[in-house]
C-alpha positions in Angstrom: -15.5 -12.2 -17.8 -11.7 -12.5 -18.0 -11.8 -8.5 -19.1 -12.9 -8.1 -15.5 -10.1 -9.9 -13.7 -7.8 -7.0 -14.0 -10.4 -4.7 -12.2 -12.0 -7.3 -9.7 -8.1 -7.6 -8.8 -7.7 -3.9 -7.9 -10.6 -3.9 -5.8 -9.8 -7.2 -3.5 -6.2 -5.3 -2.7 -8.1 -2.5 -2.0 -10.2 -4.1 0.8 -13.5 -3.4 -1.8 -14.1 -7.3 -2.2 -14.4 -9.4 0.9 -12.6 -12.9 -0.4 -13.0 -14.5 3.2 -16.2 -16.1 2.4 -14.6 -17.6 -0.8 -12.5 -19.6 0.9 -14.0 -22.8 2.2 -10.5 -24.6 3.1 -7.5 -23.6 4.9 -4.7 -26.6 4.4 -1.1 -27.4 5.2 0.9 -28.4 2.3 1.7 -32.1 3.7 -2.4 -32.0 3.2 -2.3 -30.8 -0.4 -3.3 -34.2 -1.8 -6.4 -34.2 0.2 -6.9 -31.0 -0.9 -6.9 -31.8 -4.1 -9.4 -34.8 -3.5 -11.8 -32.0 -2.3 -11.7 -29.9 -5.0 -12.4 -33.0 -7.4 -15.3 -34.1 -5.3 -16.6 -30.8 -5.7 -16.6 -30.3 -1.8 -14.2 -26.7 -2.1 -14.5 -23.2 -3.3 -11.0 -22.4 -2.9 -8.3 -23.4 -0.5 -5.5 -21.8 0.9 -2.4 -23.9 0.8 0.2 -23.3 4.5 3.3 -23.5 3.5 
């Protein structure tokens, strides 16, 4: 739960949690629109916006 966000936190900056895989999208922001439309259509994990 949220109590674990603090913790889960600590261990992605320590290289302990592999967040690659999470990641489904990699976008610029002139595309952030159509990343939006992905993430409503269910089609994305997460997306990193280029900026």
């Amino acid at each position: 739960g949220r109590s674990q966000l603090p913790g889960m936190v600590e261990d992605a900056m320590k290289g302990d949690i592999d967040l690659e895989p999470f990641v489904t999208h990699t976008m610029s922001l002139d595309e952030i629109n159509d990343a939006f439309d992905l993430m409503h259509e269910g089609k994305s994990i997460r997306t990193v916006i280029r900026y």
